[in-house]
MOPAC internal coordinates of N, CA, C and O (Angstrom, degrees):
PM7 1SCF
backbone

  N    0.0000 0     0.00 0     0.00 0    0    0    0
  C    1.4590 1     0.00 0     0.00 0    1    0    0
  C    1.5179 1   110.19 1     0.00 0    2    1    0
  O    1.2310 1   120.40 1   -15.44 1    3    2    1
  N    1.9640 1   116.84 1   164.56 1    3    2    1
  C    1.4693 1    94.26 1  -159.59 1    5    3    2
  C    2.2565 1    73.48 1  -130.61 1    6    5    3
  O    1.2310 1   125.00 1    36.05 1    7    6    5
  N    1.2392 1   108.00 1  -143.95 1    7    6    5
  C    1.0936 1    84.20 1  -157.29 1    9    7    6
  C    1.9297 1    76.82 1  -160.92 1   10    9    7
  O    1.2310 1   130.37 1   159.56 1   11   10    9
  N    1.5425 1    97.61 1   -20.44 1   11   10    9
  C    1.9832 1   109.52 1   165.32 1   13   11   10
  C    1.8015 1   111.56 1   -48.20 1   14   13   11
  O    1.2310 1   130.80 1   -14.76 1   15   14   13
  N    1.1591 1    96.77 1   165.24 1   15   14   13
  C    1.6796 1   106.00 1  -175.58 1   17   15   14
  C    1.3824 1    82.79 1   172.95 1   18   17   15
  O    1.2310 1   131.35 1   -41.96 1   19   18   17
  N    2.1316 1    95.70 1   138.04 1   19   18   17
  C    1.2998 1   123.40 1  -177.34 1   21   19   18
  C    1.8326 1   107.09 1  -108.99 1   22   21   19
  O    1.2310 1   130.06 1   -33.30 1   23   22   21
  N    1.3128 1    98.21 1   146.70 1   23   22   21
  C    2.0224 1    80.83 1  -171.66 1   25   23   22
  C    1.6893 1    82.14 1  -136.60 1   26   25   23
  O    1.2310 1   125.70 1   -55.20 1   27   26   25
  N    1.4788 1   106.66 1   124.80 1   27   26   25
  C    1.5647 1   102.25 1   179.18 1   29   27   26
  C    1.7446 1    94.57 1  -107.11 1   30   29   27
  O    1.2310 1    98.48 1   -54.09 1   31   30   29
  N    1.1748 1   156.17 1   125.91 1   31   30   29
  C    1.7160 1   158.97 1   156.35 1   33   31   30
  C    1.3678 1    78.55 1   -61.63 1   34   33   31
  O    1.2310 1   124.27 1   -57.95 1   35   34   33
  N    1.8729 1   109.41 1   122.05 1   35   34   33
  C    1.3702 1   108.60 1   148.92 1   37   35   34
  C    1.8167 1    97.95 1  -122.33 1   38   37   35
  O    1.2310 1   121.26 1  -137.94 1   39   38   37
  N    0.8796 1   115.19 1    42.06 1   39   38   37
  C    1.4261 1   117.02 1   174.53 1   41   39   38
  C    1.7503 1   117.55 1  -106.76 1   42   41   39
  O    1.2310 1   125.62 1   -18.15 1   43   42   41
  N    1.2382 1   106.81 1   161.85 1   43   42   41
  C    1.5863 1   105.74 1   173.75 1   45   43   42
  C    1.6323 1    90.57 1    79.67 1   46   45   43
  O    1.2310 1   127.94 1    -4.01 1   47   46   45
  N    1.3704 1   102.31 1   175.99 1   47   46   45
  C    1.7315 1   128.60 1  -158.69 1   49   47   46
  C    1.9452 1    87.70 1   -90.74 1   50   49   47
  O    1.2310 1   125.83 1   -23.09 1   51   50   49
  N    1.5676 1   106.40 1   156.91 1   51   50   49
  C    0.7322 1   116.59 1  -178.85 1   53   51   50
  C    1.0430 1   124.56 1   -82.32 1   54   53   51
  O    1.2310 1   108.01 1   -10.40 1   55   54   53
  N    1.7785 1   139.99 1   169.60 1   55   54   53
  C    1.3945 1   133.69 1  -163.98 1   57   55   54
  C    1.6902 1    99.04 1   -92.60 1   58   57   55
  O    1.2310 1   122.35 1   -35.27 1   59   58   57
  N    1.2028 1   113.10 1   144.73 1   59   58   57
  C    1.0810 1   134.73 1  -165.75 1   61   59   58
  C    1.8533 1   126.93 1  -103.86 1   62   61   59
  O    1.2310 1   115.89 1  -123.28 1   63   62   61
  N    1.1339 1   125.41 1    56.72 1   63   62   61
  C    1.6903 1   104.77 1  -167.72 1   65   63   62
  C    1.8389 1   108.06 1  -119.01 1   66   65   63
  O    1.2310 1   123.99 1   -27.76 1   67   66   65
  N    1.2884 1   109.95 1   152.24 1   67   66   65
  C    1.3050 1   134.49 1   158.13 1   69   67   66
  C    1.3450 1   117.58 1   -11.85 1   70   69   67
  O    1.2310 1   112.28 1   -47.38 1   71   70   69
  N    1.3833 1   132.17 1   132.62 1   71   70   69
  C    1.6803 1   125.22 1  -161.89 1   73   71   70
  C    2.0297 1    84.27 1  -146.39 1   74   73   71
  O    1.2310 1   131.28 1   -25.05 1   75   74   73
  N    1.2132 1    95.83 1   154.95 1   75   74   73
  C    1.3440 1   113.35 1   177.21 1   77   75   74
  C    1.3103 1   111.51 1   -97.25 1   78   77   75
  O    1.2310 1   121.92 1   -38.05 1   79   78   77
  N    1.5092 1   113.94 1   141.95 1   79   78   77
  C    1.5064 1   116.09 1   176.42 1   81   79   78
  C    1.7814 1   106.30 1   -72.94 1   82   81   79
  O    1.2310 1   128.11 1   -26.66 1   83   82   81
  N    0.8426 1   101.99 1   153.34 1   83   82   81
  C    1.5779 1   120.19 1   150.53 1   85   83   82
  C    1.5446 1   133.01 1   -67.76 1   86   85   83
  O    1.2310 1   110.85 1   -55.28 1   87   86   85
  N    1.0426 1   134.81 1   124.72 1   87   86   85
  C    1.3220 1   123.74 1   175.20 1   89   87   86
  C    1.6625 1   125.83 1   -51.62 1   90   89   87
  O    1.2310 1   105.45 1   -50.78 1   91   90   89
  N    1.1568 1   144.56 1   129.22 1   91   90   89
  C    1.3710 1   139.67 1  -174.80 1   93   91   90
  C    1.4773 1    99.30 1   -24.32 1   94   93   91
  O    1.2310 1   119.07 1   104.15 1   95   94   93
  N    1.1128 1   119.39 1   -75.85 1   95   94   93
  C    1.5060 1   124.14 1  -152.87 1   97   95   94
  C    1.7453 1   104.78 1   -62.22 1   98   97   95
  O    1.2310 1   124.57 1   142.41 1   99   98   97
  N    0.7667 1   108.83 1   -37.59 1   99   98   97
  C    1.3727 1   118.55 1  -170.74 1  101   99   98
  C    1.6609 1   114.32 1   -81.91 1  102  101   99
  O    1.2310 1   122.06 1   153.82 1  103  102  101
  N    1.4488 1   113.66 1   -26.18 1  103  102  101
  C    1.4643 1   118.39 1   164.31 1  105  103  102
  C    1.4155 1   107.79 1   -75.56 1  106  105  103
  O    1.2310 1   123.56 1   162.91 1  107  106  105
  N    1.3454 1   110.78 1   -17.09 1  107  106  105
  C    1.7139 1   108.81 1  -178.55 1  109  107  106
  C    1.5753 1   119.50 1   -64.03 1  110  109  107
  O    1.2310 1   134.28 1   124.53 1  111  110  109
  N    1.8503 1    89.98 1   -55.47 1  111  110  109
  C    1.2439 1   123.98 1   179.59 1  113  111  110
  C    1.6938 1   113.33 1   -38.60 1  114  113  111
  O    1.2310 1   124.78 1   126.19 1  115  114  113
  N    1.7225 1   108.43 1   -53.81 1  115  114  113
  C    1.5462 1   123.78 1  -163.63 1  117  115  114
  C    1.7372 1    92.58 1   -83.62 1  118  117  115
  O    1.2310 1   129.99 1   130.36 1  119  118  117
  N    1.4829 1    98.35 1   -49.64 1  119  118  117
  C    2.0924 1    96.90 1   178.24 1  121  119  118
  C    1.6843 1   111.09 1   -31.31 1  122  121  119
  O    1.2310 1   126.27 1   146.78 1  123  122  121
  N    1.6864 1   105.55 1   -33.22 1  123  122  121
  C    1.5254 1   107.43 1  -152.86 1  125  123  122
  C    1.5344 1   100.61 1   -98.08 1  126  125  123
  O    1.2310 1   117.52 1   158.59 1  127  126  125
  N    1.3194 1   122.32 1   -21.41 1  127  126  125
  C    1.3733 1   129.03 1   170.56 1  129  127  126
  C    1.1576 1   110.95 1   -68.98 1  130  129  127
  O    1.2310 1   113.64 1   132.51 1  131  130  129
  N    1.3852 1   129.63 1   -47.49 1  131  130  129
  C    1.6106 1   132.99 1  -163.11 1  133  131  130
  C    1.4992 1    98.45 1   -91.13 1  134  133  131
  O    1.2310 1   118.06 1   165.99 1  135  134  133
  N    1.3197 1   121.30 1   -14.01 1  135  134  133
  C    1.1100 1   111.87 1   170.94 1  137  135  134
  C    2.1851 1   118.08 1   -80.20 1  138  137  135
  O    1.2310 1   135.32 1   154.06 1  139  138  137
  N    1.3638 1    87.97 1   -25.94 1  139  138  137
  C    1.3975 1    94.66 1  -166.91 1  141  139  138
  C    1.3652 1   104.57 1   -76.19 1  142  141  139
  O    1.2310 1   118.40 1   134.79 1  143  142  141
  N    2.1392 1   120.66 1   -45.21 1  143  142  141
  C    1.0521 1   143.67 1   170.26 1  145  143  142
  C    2.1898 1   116.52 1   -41.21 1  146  145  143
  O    1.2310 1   126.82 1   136.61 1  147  146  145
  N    1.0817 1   104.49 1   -43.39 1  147  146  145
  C    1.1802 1   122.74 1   145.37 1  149  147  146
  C    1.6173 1   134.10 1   -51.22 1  150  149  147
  O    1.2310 1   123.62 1   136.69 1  151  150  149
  N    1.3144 1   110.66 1   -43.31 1  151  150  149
  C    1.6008 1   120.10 1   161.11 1  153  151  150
  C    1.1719 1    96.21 1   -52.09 1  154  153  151
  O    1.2310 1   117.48 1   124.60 1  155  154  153
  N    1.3299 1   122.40 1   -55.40 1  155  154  153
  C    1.8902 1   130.23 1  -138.27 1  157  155  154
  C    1.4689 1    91.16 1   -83.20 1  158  157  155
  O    1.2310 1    97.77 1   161.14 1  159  158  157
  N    1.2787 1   157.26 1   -18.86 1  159  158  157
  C    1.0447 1   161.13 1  -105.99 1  161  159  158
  C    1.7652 1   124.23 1     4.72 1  162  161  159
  O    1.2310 1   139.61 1  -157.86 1  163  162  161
  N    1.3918 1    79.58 1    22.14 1  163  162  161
  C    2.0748 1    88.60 1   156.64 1  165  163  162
  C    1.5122 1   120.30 1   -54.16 1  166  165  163
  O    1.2310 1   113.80 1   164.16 1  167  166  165
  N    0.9536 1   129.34 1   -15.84 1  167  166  165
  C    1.4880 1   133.68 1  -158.99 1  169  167  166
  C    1.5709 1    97.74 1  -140.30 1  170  169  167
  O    1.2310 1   125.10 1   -38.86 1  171  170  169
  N    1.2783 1   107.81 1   141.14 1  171  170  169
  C    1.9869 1   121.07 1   152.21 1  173  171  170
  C    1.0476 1   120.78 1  -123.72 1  174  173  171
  O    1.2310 1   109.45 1   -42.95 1  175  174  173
  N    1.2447 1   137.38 1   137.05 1  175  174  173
  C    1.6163 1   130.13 1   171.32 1  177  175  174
  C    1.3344 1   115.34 1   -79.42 1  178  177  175
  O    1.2310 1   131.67 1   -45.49 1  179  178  177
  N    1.4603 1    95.08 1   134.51 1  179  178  177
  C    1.2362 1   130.46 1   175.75 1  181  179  178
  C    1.7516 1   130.64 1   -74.59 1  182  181  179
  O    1.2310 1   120.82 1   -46.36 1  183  182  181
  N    1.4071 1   116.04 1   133.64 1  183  182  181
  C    1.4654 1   104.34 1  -167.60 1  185  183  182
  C    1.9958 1    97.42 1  -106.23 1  186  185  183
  O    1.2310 1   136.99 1   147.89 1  187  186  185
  N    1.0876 1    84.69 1   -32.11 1  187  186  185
  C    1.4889 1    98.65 1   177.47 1  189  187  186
  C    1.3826 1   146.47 1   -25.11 1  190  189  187
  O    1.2310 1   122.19 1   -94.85 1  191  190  189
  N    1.4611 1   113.42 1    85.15 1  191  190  189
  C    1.7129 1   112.82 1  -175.40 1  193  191  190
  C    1.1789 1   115.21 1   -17.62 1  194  193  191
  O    1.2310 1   119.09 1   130.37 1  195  194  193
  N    1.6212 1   119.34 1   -49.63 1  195  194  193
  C    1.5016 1   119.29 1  -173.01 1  197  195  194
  C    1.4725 1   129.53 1   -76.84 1  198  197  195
  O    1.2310 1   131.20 1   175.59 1  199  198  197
  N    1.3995 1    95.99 1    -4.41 1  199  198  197
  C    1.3202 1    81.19 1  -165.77 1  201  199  198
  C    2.2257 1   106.39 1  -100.05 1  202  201  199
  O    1.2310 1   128.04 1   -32.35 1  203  202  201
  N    1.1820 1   102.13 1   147.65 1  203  202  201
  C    1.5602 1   121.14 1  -158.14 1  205  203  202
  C    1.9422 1    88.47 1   -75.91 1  206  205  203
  O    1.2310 1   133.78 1   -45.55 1  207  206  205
  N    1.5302 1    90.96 1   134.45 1  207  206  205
  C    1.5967 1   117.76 1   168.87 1  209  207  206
  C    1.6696 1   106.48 1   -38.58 1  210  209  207
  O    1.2310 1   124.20 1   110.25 1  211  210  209
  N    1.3134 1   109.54 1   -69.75 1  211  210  209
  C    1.6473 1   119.92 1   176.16 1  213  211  210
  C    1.7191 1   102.60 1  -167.50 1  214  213  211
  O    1.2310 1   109.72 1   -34.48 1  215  214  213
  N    1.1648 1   136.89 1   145.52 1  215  214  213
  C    0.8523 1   164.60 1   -41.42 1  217  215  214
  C    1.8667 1   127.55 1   146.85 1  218  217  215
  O    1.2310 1   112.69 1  -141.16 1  219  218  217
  N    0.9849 1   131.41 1    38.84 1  219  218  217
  C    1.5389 1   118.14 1  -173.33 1  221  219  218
  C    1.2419 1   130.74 1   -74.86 1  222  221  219
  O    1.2310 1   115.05 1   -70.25 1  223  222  221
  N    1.2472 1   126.98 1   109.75 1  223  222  221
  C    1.4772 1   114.47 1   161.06 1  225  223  222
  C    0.8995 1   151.98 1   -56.74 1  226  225  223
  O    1.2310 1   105.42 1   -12.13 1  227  226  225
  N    1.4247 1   144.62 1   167.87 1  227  226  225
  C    1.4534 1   134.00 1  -166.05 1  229  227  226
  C    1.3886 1   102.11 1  -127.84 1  230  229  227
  O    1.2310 1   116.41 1   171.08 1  231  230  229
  N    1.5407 1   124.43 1    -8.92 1  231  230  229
  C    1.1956 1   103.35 1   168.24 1  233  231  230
  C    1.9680 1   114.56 1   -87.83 1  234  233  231
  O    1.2310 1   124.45 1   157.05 1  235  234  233
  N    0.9323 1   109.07 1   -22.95 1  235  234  233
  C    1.4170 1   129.36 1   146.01 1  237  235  234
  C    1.1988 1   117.36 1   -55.26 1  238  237  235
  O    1.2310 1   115.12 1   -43.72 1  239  238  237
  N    1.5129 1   126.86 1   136.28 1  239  238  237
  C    1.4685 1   104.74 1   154.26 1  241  239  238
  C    1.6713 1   128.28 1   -72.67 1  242  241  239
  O    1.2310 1   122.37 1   145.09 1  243  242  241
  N    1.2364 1   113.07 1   -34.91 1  243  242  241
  C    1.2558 1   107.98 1  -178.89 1  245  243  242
  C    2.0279 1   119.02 1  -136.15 1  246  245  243
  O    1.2310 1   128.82 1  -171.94 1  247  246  245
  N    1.4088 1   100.61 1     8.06 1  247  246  245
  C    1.7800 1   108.19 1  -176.87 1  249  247  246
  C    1.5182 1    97.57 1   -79.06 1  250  249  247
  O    1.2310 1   142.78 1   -48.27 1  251  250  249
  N    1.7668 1    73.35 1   131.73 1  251  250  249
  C    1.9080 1   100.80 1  -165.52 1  253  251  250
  C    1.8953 1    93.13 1  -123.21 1  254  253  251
  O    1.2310 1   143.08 1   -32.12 1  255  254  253
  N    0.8824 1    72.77 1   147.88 1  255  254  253
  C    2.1370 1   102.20 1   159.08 1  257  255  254
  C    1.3369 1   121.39 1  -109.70 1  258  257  255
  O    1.2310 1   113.26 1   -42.09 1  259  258  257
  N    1.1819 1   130.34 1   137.91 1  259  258  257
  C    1.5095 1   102.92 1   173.47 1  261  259  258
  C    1.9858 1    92.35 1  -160.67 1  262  261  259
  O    1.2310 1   119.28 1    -3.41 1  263  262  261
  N    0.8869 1   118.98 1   176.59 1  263  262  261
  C    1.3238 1   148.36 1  -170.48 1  265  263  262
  C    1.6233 1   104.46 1   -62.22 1  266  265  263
  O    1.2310 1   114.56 1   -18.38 1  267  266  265
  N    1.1852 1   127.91 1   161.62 1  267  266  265
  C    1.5570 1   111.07 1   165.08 1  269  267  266
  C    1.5330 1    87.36 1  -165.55 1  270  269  267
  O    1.2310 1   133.09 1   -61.79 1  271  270  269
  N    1.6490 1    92.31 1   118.21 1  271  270  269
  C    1.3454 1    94.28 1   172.27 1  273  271  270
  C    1.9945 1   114.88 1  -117.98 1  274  273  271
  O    1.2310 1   116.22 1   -53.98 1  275  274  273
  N    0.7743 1   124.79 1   126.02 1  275  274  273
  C    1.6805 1   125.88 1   171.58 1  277  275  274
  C    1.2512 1   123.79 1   -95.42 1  278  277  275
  O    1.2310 1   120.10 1   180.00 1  279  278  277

């Protein structure tokens, strides 16, 4: 037996920080993927406080996630 315990707070409003724009061309580029990914039913929209606008990685140069609302 261990004597550990995990405590996640999912209460209260979500954390809030600063996101970087995209370059024109390149917001076009991802607009047109998440739009298509969405056709495919790769994607669902999200209602969710928590979940983040979009997203960039760094092991990627530029593959994003982002929110999709209709």
């Amino acid at each position: 037996e261990h004597t550990i315990t995990n405590c996640i707070e999912t209460i209260g409003p979500p954390v809030y920080f600063g996101i970087g724009r995209l370059a024109p061309n390149r917001y076009h580029v991802a607009k047109n993927q998440f739009d298509r990914m969405l056709e495919l039913g790769l994607l669902r929209p999200s209602s969710s406080n928590w979940s983040c606008q979009y997203k960039r990685s760094q092991r990627y140069k530029w593959l994003m996630t982002r929110r999709v609302e209709r």
